[in-house]
C-alpha positions in Angstrom: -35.2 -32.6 6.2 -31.3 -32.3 6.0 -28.7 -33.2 8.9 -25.1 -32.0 9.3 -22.7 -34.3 10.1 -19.8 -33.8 11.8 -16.8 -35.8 11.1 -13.5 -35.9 13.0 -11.4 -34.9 10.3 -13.3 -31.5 9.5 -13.4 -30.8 12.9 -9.7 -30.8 12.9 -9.6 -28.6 10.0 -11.2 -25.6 12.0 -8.6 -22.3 12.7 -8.6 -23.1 16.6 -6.9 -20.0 18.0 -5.1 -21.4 21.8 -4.7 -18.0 23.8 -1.8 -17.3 26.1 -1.8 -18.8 29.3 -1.7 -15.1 30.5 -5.0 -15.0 28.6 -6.6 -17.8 29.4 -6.2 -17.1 33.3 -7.6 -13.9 32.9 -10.7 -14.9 30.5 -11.1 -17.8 33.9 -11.2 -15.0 36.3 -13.6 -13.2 34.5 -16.1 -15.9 34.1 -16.1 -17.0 37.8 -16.6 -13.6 38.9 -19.6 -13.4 36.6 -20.7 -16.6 37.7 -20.6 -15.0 41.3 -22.5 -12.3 40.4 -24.6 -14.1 38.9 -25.8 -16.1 41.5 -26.0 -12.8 44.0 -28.0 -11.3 40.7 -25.5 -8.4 40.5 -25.2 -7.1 36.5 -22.5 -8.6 35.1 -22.4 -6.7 31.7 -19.0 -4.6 32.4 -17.7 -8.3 32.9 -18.9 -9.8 29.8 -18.1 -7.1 27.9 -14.1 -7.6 28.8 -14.5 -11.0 27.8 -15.8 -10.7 24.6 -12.6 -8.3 23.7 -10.5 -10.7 25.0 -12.3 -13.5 23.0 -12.1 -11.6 20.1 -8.5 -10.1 20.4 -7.5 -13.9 20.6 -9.9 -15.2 18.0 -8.9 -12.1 15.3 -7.0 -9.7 15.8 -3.9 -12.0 16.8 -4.9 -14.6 14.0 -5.3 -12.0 11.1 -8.8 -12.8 10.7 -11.1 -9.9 9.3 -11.2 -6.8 12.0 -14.5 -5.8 11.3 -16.2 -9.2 11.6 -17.0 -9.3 14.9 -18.2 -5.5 14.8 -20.5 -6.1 12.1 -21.8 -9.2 13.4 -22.5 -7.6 17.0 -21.8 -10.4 18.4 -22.0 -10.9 22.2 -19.8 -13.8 22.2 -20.4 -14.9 26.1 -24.3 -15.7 25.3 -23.3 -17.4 21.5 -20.2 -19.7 22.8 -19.1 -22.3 25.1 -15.7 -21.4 26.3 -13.8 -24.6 26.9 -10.8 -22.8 28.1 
């Protein structure tokens, strides 16, 4: 049975995109507005759906990254990431 192991200095070497501050507060606003809704168990879907294009406009379109990625991989990045934004 294999492990990975994860060592500080490849960790380091992952393309970490940092948004705009413009972006972050936005992709913040969305998530506690979900997180709201939520709770009240009001369909957040429009809501997660803007932040996975903001996600992915950070992530690759601003960083060059391959355009059709994240369409081909259907990703629904709010449900497959932790934002620590």
């Amino acid at each position: 049975m294999g492990t990975y192991r994860w060592k500080k200095y490849k960790i380091e070497l992952l393309p970490i995109k940092i948004p705009t501050e413009e972006v972050e507060l936005k992709i913040e606003s969305l998530v506690d507005h979900v997180i709201k809704n939520k709770k009240q168990k009001i369909d957040t879907s429009t809501l997660e759906s803007e932040i996975d294009q903001l996600v992915y406009q950070v992530a690759w379109i601003d960083g060059g990254g391959d355009r059709d990625c994240g369409r081909k991989m259907n990703i629904n990045l709010i449900n497959n990431l932790k934002l620590i934004w």
